[in-house]
N, C-alpha and C positions, 0 to 999 in steps of 0.2 A: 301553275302546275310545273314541277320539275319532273323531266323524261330524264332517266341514269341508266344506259347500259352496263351490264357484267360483263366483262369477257377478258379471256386469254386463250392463247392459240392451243394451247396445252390443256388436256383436260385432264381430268380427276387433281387440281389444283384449289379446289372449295367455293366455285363460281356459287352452284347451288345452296350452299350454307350461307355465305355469306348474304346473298340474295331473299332466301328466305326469313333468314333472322332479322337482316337490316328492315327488311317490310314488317316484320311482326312487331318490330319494338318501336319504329313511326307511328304504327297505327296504334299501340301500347301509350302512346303518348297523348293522341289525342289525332294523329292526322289522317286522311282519308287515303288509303295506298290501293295504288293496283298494279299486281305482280302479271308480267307476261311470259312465258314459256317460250322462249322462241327455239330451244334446244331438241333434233329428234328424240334425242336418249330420255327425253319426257320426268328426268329427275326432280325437277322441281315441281311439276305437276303431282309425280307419285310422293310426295314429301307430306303432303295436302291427299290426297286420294288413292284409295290403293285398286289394285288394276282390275280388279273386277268392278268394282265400283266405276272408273274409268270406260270399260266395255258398255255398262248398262248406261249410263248417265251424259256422259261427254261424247265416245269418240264420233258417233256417227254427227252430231249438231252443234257441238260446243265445243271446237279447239279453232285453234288459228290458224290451222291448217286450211278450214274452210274459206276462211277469209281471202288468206293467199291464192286459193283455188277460184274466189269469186274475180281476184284482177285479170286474170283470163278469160273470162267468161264462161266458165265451167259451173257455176252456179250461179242464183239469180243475186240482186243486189246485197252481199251481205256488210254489216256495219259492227265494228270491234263491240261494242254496245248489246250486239246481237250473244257475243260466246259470255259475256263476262258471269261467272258464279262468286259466292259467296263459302268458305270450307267452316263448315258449321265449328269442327272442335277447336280449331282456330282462335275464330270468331269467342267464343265461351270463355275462352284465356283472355280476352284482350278487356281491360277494365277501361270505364268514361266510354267518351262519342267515339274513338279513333274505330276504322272499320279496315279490315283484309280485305281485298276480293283480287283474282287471278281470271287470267284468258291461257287453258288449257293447251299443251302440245299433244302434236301427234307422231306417231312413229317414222308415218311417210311425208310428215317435213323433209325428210333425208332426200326428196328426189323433188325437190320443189322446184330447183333452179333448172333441172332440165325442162322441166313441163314448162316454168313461165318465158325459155327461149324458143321453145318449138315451134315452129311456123313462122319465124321470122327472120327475115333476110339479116345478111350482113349490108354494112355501110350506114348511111343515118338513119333510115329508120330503127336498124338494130340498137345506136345512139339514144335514139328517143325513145326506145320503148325500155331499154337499162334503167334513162333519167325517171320513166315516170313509176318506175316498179322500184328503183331505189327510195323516190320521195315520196310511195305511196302511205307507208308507216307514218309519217309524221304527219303527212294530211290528215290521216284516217284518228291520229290522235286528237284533231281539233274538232270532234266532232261534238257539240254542244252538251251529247246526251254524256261527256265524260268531264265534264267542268266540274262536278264537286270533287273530284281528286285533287289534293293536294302533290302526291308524288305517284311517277309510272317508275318501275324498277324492272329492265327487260334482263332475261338470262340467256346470253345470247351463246350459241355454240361454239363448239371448238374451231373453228374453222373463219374463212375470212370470205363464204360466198356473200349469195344476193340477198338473204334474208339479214346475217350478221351486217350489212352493209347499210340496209333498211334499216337498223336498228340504230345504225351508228347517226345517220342522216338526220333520225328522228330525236336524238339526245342532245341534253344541253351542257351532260357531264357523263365521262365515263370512269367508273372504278374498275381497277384490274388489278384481281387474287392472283398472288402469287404462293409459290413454295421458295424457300431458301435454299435452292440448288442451283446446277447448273442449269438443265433445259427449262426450267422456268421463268429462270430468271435472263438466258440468253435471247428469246423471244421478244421482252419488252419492249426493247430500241427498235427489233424488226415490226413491230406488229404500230408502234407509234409512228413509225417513217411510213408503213401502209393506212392510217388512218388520217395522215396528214394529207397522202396524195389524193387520196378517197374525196377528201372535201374539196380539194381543189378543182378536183375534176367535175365533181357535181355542181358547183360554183360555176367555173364556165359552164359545161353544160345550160347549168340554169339560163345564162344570158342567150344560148343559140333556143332554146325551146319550151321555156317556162314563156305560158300565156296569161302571165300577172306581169306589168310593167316593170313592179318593182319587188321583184321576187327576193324573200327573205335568207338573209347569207346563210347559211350553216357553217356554223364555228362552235363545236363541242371542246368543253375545256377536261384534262384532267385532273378528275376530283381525288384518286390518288391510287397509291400501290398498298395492297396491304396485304401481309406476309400471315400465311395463313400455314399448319400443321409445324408449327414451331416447335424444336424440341426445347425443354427448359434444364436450370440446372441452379441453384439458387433463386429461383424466380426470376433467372435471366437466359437468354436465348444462348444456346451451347457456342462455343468458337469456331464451330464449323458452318455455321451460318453468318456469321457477320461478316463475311466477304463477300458471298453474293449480295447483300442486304447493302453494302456498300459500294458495290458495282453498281445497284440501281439509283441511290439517291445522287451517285456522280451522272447519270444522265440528266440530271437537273429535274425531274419529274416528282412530284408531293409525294409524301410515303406519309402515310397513318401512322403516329406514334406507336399505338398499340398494334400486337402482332396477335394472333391466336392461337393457341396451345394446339398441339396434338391431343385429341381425345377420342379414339377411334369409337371405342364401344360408347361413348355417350353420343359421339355426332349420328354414328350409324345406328342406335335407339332410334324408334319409331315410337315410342312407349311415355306418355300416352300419345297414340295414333293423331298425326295430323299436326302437332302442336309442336312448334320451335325450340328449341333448346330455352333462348331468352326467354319465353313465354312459361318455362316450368319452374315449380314454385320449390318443387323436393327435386334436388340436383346433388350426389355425390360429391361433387367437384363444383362450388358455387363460383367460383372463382373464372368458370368458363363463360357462364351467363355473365359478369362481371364485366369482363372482357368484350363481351359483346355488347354492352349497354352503354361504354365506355368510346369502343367505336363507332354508337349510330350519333354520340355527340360528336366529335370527329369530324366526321362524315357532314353531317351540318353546317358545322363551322368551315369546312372547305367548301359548300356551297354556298352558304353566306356570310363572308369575311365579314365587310363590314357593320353585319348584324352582332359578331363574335366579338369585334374590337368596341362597341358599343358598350 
């Protein structure tokens, strides 16, 4: 199983597009994917579900919010295994064995990180109770009943708290959408200098309070940057993007060949409800599906080079 977080500090930058579509055309494929929501704004979730649906079916028993609420003891033992569904119309698109299945957000993820510091001291215990609520995801990932998944693809929020942290702990690669501007793309170097120290520090950590001898390192690689609401113009990216676009690959960081067009009215289609852009077969613009079938090979291949160079 490969664990992949989304994220950039920046939002409305196409975490959730890319997110959604990179799962739909894996499991398009043939692979077993399960998308997590880790974002309040629950966009990815309502991508797959729309909010009434949401109110009757998920919020009160089925999101991840619950999960998070069980490491404090505010619920009784719950297990990732416990929220996961299956988004039927999805599912309907997706031809062969490959299957979707998602673990729902909720709105009051947003106040998650006060509730899981409340009642806890400063000094080491507040140490160890960070260590084990930051490595609590990636436990909760090895839990047997999740082994037929081939890939976990989290959409992690804007933001760099305790859950986005959890996220990162628990991945073995992380993608980060970007835009071809300025505040999109100035973030990348700060947000990679923050998930460098992030590991470092849960790394020590680990050796003062991980009670496994030989506690497993966490070292997520990045799997790449990929430039997403691209204006075109020839079927090439305008000249006002290729400076930022080259700002980023001089940090030395992998960038996705391909970029992804601007397509506001088809990204923002819901039509037909639930189902991915890659996943629709009548597309005005095929060239967008293209694109994105294009990068979940990519995407691949920067997980397994030398399966690619084979």
């Amino acid at each position: 199983m490969y664990v992949v977080s989304v994220i950039n500090y920046k939002g409305g930058v196409g975490k959730t597009t890319v997110t959604a579509n990179l799962g739909a055309e894996l499991a398009n494929r043939g692979m077993k994917v399960l998308l997590i929501d880790l974002d309040p704004q629950t966009s990815l979730t309502f991508s797959f579900y729309d909010p009434d649906d949401w109110r009757e079916r998920l919020r009160d028993a089925r999101t991840v919010k619950r999960w998070y609420d069980s490491l404090r003891g505010d619920d009784g033992p719950v297990t990732l295994g416990d929220l996961v569904v299956s988004p039927g119309p999805a599912n309907a698109h997706i031809t062969g064995t490959g299957r979707l299945d998602l673990i729902a957000s909720h709105l009051g993820l947003i106040d998650i990180d006060l509730a899981l510091a409340r009642g806890v001291a400063n000094g080491e215990e507040y140490d160890a109770e960070l260590f084990r609520v930051r490595g609590a995801l990636a436990r909760a990932l090895h839990e047997h009943v999740l082994d037929p998944y081939d890939m976990v693809l989290i959409d992690c929020p804007p933001n760099f708290n305790v859950v986005t942290q959890s996220a990162i702990i628990a991945s073995d690669h992380l993608v980060i959408p970007a835009r071809a501007d300025y505040l999109s793309t100035l973030g990348i170097d700060y947000l990679y200098g923050n998930v460098q120290e992030l590991v470092e520090r849960y790394n020590a950590d680990a050796r003062r309070f991980a009670t496994v001898r030989r506690h497993h390192k966490v070292a997520p690689g990045i799997a790449g940057v990929v430039f997403t609401m691209i204006q075109l113009m020839a079927q090439r990216p305008i000249a006002a993007h290729h400076g930022f676009m080259d700002q980023t690959r001089a940090l030395g960081l992998p960038v996705f060949p391909t970029a992804l067009r601007e397509n506001v009215s088809l990204y923002a289609s819901n039509t037909p409800r639930g189902v991915p852009v890659v996943l629709r077969n009548r597309l005005t613009v095929p060239a967008v599906r293209d694109e994105l079938r294009q990068l979940t090979t990519e995407f691949l291949e920067n997980l397994q080079p030398e399966r690619a160079a084979a």
